[in-house]
PDB file as gemmi writes it, atoms N, CA and C in Angstrom:
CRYST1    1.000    1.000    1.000  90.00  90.00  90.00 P 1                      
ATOM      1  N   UNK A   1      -3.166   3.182  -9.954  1.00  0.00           N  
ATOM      2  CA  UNK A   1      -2.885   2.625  -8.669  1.00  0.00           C  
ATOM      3  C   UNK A   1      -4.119   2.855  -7.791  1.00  0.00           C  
ATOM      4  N   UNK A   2      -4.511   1.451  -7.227  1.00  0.00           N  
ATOM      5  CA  UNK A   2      -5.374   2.008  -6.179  1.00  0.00           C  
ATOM      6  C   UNK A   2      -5.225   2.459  -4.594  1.00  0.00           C  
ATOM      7  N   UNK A   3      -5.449   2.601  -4.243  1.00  0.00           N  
ATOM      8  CA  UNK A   3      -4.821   2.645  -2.560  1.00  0.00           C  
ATOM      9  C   UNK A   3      -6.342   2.904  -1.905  1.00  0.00           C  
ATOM     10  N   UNK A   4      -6.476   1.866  -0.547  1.00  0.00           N  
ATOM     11  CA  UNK A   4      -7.270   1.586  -0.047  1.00  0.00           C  
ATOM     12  C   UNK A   4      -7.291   2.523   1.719  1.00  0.00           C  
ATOM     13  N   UNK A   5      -7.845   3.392   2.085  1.00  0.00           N  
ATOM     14  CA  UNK A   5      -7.362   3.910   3.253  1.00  0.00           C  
ATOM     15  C   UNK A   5      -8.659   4.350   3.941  1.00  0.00           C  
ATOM     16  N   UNK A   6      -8.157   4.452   5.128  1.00  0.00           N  
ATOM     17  CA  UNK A   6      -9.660   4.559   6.627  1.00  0.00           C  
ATOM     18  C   UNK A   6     -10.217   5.875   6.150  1.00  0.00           C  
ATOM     19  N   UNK A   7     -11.454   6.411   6.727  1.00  0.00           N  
ATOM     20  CA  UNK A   7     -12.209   7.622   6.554  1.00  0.00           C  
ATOM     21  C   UNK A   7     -11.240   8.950   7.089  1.00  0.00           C  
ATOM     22  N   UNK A   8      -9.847   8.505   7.943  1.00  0.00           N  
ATOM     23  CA  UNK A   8      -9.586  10.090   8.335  1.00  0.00           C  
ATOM     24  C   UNK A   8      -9.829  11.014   7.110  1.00  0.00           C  
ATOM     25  N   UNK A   9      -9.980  12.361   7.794  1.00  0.00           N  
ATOM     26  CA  UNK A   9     -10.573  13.923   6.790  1.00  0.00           C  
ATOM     27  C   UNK A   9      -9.461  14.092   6.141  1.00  0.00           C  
ATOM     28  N   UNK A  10      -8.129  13.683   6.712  1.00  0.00           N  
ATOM     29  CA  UNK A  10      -6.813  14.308   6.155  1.00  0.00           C  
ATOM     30  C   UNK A  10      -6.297  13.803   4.549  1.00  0.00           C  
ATOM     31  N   UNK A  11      -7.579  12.645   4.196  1.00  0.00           N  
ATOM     32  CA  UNK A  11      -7.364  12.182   3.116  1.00  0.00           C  
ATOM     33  C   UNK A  11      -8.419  13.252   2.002  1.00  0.00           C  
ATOM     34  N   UNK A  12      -8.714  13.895   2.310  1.00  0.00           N  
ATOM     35  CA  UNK A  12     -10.294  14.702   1.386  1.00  0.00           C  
ATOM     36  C   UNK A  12      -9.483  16.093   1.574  1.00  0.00           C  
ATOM     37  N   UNK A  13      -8.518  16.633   1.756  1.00  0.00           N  
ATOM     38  CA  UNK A  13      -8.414  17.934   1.777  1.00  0.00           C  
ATOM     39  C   UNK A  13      -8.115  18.756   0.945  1.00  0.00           C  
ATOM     40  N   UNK A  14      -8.836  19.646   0.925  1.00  0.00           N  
ATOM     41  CA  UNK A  14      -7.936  20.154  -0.841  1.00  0.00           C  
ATOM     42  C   UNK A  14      -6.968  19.745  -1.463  1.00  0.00           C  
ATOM     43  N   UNK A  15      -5.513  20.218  -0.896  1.00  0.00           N  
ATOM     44  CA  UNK A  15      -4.345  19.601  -1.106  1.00  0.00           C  
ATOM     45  C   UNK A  15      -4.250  18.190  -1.826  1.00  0.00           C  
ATOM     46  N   UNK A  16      -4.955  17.538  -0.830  1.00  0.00           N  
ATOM     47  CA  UNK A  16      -4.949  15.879  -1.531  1.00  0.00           C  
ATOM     48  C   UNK A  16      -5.839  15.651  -2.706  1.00  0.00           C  
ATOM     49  N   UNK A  17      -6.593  16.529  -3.120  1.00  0.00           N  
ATOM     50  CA  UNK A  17      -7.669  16.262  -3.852  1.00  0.00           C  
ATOM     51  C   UNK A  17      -7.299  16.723  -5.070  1.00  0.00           C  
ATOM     52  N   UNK A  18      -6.379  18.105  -5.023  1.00  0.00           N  
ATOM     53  CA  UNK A  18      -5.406  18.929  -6.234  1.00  0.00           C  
ATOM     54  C   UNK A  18      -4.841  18.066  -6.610  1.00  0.00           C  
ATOM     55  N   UNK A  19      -3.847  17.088  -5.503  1.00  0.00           N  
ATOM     56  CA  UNK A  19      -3.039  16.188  -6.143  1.00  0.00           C  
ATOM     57  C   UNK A  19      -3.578  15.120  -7.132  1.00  0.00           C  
ATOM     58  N   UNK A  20      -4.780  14.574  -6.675  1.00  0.00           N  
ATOM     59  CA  UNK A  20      -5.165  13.701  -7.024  1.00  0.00           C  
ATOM     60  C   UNK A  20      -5.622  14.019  -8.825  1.00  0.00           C  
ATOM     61  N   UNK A  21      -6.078  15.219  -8.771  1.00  0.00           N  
ATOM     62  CA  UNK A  21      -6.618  15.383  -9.652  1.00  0.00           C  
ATOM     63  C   UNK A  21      -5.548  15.864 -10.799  1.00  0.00           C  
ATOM     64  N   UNK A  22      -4.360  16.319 -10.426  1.00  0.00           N  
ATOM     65  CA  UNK A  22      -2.879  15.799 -11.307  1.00  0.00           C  
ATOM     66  C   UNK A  22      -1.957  14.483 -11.285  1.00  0.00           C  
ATOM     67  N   UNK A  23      -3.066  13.547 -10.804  1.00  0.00           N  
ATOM     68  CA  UNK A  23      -2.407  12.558 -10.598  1.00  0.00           C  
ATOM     69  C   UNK A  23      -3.309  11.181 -10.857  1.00  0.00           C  
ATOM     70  N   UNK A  24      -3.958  11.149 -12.246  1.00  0.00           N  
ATOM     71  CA  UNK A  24      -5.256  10.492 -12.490  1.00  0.00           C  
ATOM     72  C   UNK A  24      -4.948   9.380 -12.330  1.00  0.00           C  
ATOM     73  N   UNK A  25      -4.212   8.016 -12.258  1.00  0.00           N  
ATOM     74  CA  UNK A  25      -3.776   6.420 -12.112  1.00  0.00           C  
ATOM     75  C   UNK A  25      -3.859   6.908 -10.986  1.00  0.00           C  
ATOM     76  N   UNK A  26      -4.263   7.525  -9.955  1.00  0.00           N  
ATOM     77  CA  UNK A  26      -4.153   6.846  -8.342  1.00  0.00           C  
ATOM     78  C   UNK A  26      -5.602   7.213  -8.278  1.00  0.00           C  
ATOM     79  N   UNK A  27      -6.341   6.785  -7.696  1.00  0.00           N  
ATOM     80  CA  UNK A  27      -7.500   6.322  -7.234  1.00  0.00           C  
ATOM     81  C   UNK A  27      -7.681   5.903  -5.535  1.00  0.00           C  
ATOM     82  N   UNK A  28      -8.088   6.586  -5.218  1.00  0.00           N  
ATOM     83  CA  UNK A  28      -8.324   6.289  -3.791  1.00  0.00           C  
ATOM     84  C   UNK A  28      -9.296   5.693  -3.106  1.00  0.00           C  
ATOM     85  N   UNK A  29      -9.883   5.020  -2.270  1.00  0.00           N  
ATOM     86  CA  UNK A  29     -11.002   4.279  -1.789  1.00  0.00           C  
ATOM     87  C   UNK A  29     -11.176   4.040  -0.443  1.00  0.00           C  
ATOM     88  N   UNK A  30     -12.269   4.393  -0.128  1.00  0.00           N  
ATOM     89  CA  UNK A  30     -12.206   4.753   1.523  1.00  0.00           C  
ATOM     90  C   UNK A  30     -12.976   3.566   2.594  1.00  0.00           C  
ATOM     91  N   UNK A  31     -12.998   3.039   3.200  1.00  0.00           N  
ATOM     92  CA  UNK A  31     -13.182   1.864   3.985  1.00  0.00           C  
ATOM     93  C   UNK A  31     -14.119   2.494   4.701  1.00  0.00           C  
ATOM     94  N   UNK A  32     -15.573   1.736   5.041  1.00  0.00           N  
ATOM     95  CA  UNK A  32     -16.552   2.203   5.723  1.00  0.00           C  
ATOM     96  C   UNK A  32     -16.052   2.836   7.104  1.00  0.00           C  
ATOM     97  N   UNK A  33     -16.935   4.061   7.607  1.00  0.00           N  
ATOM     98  CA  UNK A  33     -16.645   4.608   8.685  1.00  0.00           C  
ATOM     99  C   UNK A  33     -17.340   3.720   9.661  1.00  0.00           C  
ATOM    100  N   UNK A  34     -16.647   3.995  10.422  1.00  0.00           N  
ATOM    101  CA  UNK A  34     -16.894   3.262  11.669  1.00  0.00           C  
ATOM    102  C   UNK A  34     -16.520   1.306  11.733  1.00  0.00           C  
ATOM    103  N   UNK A  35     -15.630   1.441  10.293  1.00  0.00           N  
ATOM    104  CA  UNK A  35     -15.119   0.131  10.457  1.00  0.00           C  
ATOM    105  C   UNK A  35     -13.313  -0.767  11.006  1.00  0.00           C  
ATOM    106  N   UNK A  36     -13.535  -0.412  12.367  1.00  0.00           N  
ATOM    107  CA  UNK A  36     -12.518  -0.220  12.493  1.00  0.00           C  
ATOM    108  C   UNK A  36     -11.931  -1.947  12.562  1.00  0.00           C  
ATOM    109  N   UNK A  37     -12.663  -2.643  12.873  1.00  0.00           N  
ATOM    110  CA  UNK A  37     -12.536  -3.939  12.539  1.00  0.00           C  
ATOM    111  C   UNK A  37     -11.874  -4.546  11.795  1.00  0.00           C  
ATOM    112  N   UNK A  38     -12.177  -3.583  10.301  1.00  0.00           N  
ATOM    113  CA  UNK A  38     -11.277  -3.861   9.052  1.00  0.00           C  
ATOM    114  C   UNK A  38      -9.505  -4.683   9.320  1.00  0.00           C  
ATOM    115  N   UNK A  39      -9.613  -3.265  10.182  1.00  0.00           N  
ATOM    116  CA  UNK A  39      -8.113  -3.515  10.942  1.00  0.00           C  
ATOM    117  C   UNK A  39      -7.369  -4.878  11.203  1.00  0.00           C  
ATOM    118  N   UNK A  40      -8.216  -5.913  11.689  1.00  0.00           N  
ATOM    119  CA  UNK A  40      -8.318  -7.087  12.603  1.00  0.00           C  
ATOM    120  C   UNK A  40      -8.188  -8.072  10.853  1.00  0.00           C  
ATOM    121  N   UNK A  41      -8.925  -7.608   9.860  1.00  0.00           N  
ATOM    122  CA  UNK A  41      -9.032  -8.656   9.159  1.00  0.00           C  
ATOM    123  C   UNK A  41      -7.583  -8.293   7.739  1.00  0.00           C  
ATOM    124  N   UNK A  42      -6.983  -7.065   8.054  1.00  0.00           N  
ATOM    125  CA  UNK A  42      -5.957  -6.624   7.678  1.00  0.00           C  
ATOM    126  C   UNK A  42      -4.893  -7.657   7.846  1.00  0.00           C  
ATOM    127  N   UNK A  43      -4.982  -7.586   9.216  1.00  0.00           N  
ATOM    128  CA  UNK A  43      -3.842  -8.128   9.995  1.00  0.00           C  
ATOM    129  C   UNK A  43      -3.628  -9.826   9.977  1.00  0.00           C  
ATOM    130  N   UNK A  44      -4.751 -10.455  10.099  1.00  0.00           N  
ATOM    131  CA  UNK A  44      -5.010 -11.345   9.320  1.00  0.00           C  
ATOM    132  C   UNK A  44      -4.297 -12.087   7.948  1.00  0.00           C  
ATOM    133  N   UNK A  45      -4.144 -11.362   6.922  1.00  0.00           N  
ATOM    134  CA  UNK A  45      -4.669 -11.118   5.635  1.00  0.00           C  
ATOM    135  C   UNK A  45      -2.868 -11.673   5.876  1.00  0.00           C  
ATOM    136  N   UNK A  46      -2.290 -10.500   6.474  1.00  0.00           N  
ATOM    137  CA  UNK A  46      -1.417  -9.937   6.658  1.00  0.00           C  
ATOM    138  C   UNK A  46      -0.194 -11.416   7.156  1.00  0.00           C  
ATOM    139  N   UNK A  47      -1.228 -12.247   7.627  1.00  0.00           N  
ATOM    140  CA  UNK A  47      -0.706 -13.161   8.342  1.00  0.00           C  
ATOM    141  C   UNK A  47      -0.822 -14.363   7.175  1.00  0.00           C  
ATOM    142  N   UNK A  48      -1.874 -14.645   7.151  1.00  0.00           N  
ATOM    143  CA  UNK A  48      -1.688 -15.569   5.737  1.00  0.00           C  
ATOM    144  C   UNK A  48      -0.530 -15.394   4.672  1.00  0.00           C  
ATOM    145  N   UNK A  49      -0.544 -13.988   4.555  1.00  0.00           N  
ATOM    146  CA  UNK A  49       0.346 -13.783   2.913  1.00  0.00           C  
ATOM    147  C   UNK A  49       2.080 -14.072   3.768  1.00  0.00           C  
ATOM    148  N   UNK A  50       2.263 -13.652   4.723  1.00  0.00           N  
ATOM    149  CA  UNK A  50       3.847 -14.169   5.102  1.00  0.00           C  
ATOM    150  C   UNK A  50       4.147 -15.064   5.826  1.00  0.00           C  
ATOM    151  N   UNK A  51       2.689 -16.016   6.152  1.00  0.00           N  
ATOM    152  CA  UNK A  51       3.321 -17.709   6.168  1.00  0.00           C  
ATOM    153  C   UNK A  51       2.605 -18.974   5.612  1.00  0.00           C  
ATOM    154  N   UNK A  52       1.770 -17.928   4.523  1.00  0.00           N  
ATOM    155  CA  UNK A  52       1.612 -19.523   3.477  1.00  0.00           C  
ATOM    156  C   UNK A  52       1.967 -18.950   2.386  1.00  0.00           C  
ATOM    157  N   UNK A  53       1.614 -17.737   1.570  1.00  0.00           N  
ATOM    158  CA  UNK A  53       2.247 -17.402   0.032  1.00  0.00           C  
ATOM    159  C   UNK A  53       2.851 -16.826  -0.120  1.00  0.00           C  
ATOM    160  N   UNK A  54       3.575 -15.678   0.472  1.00  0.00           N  
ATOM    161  CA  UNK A  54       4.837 -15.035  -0.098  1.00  0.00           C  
ATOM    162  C   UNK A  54       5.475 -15.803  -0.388  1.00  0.00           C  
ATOM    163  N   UNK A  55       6.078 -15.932  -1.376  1.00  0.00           N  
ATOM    164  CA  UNK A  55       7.512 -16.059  -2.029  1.00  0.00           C  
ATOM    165  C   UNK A  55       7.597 -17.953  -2.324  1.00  0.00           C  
ATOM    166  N   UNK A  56       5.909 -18.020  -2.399  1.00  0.00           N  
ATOM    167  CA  UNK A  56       5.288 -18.921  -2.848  1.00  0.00           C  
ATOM    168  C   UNK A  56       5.482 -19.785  -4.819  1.00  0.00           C  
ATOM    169  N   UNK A  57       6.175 -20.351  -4.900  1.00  0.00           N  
ATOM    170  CA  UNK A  57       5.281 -21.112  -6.208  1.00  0.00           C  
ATOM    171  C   UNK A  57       4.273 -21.684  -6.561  1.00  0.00           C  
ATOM    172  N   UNK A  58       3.635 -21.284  -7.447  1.00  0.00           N  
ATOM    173  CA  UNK A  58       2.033 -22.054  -7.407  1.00  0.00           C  
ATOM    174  C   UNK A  58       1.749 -22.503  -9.000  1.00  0.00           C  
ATOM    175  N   UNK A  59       1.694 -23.660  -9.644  1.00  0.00           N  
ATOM    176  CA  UNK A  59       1.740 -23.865 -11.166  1.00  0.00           C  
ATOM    177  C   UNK A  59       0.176 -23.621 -11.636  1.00  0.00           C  
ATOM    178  N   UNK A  60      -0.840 -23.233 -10.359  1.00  0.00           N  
ATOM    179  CA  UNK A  60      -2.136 -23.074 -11.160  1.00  0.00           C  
ATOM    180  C   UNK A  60      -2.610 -22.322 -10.065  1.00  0.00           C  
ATOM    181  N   UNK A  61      -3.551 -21.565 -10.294  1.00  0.00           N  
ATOM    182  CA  UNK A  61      -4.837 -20.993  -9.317  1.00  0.00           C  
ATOM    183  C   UNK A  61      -5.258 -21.747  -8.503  1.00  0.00           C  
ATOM    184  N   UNK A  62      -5.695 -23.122  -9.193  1.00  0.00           N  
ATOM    185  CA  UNK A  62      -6.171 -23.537  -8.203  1.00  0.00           C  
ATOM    186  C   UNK A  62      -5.731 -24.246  -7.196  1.00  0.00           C  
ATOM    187  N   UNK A  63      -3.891 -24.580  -7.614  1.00  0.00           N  
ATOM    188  CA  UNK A  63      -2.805 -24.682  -6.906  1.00  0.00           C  
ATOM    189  C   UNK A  63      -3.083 -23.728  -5.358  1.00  0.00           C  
ATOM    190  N   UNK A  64      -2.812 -22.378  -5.532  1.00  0.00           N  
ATOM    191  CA  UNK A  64      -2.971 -21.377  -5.181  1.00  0.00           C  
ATOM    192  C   UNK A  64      -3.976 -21.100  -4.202  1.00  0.00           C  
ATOM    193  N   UNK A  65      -5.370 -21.624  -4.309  1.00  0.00           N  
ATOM    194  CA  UNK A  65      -6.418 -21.663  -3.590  1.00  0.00           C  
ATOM    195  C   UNK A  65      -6.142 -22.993  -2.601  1.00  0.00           C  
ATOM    196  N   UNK A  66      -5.623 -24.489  -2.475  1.00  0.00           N  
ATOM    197  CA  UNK A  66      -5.860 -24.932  -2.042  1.00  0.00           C  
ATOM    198  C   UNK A  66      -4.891 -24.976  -0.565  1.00  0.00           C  
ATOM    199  N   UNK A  67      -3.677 -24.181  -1.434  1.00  0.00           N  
ATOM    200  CA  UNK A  67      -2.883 -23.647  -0.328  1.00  0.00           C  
ATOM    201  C   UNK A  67      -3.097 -22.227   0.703  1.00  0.00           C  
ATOM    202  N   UNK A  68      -4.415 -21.618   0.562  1.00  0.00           N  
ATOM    203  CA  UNK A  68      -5.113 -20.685   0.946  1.00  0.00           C  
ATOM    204  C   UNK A  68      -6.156 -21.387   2.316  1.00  0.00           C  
ATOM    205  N   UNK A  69      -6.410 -22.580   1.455  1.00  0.00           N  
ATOM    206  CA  UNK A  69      -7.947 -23.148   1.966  1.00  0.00           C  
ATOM    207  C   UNK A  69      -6.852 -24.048   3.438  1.00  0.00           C  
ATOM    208  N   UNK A  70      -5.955 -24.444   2.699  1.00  0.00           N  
ATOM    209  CA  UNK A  70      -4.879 -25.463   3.950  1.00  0.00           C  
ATOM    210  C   UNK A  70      -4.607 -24.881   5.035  1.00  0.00           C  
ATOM    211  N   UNK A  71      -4.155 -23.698   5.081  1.00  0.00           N  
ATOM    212  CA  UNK A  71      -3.750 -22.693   5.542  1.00  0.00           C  
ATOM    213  C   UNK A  71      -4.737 -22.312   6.437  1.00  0.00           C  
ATOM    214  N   UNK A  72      -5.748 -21.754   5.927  1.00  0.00           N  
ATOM    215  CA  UNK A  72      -7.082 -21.271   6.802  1.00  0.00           C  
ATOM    216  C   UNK A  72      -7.583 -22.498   7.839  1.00  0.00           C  
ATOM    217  N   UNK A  73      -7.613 -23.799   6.968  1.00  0.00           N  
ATOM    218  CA  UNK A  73      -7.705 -25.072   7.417  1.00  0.00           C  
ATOM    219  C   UNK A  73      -7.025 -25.145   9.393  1.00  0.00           C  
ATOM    220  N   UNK A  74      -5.575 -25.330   8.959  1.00  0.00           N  
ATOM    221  CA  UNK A  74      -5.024 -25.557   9.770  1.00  0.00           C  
ATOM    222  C   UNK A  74      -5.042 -24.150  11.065  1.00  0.00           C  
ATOM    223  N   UNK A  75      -5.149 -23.031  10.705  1.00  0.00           N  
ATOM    224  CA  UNK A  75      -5.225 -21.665  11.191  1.00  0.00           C  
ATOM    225  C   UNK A  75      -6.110 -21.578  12.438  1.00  0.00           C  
ATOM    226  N   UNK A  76      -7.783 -22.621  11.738  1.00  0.00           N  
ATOM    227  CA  UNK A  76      -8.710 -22.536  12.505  1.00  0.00           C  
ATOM    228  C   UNK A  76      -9.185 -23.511  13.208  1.00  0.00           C  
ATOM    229  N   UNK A  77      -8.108 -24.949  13.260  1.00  0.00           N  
ATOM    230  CA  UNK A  77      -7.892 -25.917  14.176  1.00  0.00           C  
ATOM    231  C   UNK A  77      -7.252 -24.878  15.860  1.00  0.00           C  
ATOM    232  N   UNK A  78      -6.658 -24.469  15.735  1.00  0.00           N  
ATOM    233  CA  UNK A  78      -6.348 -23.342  17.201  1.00  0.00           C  
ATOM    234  C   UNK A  78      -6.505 -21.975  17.242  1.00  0.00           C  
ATOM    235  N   UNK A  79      -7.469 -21.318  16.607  1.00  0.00           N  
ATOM    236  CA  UNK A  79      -7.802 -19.829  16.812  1.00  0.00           C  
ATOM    237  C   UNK A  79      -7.874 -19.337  17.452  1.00  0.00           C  
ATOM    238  N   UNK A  80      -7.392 -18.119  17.897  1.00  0.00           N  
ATOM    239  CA  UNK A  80      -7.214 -17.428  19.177  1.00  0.00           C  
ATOM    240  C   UNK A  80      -7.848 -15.734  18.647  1.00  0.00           C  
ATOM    241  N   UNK A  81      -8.348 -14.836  18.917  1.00  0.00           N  
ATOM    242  CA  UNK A  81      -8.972 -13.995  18.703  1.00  0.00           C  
ATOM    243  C   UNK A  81      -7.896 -12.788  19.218  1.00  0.00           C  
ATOM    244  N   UNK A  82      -7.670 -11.948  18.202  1.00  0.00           N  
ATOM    245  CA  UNK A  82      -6.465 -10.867  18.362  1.00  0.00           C  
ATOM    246  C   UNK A  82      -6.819 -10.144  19.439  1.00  0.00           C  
ATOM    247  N   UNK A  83      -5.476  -9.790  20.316  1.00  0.00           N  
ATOM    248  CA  UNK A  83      -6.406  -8.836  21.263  1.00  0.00           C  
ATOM    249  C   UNK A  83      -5.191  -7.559  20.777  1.00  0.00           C  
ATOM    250  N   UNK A  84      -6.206  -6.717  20.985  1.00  0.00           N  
ATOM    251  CA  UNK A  84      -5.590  -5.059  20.938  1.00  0.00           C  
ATOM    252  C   UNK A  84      -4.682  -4.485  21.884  1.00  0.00           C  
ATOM    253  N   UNK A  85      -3.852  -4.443  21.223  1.00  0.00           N  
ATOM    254  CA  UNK A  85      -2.557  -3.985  22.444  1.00  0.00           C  
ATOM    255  C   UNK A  85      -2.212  -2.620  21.972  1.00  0.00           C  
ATOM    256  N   UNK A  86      -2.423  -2.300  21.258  1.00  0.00           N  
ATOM    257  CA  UNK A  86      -1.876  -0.047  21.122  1.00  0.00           C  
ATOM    258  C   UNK A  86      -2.984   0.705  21.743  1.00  0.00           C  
ATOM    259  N   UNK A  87      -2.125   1.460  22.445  1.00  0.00           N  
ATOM    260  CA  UNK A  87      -2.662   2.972  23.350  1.00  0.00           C  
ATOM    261  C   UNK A  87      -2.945   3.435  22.431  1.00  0.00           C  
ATOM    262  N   UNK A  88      -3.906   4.005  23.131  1.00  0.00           N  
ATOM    263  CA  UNK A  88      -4.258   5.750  22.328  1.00  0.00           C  
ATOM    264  C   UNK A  88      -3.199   6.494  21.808  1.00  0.00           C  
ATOM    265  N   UNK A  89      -2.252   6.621  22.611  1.00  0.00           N  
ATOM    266  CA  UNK A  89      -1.587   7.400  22.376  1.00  0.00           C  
ATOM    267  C   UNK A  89      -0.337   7.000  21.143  1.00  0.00           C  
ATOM    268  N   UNK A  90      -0.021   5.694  21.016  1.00  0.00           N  
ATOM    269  CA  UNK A  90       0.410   4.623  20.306  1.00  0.00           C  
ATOM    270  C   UNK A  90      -0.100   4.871  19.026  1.00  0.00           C  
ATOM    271  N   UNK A  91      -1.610   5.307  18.531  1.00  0.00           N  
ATOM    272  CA  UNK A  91      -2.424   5.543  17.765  1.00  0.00           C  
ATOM    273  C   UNK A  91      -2.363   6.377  17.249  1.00  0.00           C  
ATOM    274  N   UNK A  92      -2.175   7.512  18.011  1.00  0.00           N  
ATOM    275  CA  UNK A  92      -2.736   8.998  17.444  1.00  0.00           C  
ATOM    276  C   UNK A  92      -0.838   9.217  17.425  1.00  0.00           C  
ATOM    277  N   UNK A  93      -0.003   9.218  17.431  1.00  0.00           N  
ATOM    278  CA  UNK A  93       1.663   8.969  17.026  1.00  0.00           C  
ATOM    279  C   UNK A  93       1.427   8.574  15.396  1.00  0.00           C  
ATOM    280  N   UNK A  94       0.939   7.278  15.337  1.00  0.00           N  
ATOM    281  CA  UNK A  94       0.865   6.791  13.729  1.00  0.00           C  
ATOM    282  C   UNK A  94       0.341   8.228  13.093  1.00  0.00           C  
ATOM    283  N   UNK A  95      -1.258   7.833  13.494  1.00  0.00           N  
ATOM    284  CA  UNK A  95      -1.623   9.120  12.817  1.00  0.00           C  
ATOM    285  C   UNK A  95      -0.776  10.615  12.479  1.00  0.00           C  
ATOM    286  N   UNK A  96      -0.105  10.999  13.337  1.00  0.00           N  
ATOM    287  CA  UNK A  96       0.333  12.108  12.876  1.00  0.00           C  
ATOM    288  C   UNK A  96       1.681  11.692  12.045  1.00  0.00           C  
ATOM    289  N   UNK A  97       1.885  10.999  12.139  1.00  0.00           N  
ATOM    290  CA  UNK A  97       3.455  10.444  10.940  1.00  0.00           C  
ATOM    291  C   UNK A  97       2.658  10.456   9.787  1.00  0.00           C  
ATOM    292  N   UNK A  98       1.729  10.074   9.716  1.00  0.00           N  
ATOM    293  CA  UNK A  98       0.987   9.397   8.392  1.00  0.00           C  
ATOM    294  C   UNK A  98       0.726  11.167   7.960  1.00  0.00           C  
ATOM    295  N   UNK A  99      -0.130  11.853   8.745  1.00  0.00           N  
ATOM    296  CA  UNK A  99      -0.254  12.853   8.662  1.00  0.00           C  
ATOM    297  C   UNK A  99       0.958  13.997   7.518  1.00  0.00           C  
ATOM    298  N   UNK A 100       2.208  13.907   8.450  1.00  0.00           N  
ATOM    299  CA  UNK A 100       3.134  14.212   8.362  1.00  0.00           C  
ATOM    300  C   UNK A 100       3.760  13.707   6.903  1.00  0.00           C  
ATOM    301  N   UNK A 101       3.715  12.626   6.956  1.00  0.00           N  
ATOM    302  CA  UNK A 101       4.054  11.966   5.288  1.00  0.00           C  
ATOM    303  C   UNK A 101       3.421  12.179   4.348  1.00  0.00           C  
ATOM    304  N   UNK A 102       2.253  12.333   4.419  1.00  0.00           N  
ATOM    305  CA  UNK A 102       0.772  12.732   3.285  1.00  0.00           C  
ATOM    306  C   UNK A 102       1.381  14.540   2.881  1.00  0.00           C  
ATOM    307  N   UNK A 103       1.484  15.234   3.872  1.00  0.00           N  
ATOM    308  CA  UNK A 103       1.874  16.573   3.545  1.00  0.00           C  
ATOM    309  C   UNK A 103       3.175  16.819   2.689  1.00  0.00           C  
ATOM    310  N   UNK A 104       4.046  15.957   3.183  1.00  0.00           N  
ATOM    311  CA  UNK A 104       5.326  15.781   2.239  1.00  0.00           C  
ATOM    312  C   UNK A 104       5.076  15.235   0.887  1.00  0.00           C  
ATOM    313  N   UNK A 105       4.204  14.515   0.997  1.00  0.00           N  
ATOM    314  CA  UNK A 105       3.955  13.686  -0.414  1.00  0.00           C  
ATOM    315  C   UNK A 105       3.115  14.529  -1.397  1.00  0.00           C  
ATOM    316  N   UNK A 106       2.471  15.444  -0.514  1.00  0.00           N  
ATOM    317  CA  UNK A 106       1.432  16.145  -1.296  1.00  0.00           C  
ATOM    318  C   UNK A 106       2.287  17.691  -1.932  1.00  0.00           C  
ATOM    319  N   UNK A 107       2.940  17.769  -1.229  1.00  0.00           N  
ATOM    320  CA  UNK A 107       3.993  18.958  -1.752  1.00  0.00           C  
ATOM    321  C   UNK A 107       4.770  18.683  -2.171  1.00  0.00           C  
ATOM    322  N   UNK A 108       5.708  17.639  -2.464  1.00  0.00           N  
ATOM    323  CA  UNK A 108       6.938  16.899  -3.221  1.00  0.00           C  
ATOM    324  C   UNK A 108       6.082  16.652  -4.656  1.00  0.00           C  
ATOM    325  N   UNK A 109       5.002  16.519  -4.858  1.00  0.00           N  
ATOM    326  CA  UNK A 109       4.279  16.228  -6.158  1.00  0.00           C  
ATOM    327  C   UNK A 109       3.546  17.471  -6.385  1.00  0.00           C  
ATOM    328  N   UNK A 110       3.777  18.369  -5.981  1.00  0.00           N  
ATOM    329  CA  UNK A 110       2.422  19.257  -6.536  1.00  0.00           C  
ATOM    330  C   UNK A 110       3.361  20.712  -7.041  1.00  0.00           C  
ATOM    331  N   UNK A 111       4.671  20.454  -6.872  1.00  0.00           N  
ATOM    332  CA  UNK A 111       5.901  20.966  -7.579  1.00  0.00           C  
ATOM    333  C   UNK A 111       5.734  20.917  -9.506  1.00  0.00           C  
TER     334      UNK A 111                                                      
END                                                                             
């Protein structure tokens, strides 16, 4: 499994790293620092897959691509540029859940 996640430290800590290392199919991969942008093209991504292909039929790839390309097509006839609406504080909440879940996860497996 891969899993793709931001530079926080809370991902490198011993703990996570023990796990990891009893836990060889997960693979972790860290998204340039200082790219917080990523975010924006997440969300995106995010937007394509639940209103042109989820739960999509496609009889070919290239089926598949042209309903990608339509999509983007039509997307960027009215583009509007995301604006950022979470507080700080909105932010650093996630973070510590995530926080909070990583520690559970890391001790529920290291049993």
């Amino acid at each position: 499994m891969h899993v793709v996640l931001d530079n926080l430290s809370t991902h490198t800590t011993p703990e996570v790293k023990a796990w990891l290392s009893n836990n060889p199919h997960v693979h972790f991969h860290f998204t340039p620092v200082g790219s917080s942008w990523l975010n924006q093209v997440e969300i995106w991504f995010g937007i394509l897959t639940r209103q042109s292909i989820r739960r999509g039929t496609f009889s070919s790839v290239n089926v598949l691509i042209k309903q990608i390309r339509d999509y983007i097509n039509s997307w960027n006839e009215n583009a509007k540029p995301f604006t950022w609406t979470a507080t700080a504080g909105e932010v650093l909440t996630k973070v510590r859940l995530v926080q909070t879940n990583m520690k559970k996860l890391v001790r529920n497996n290291s049993k």
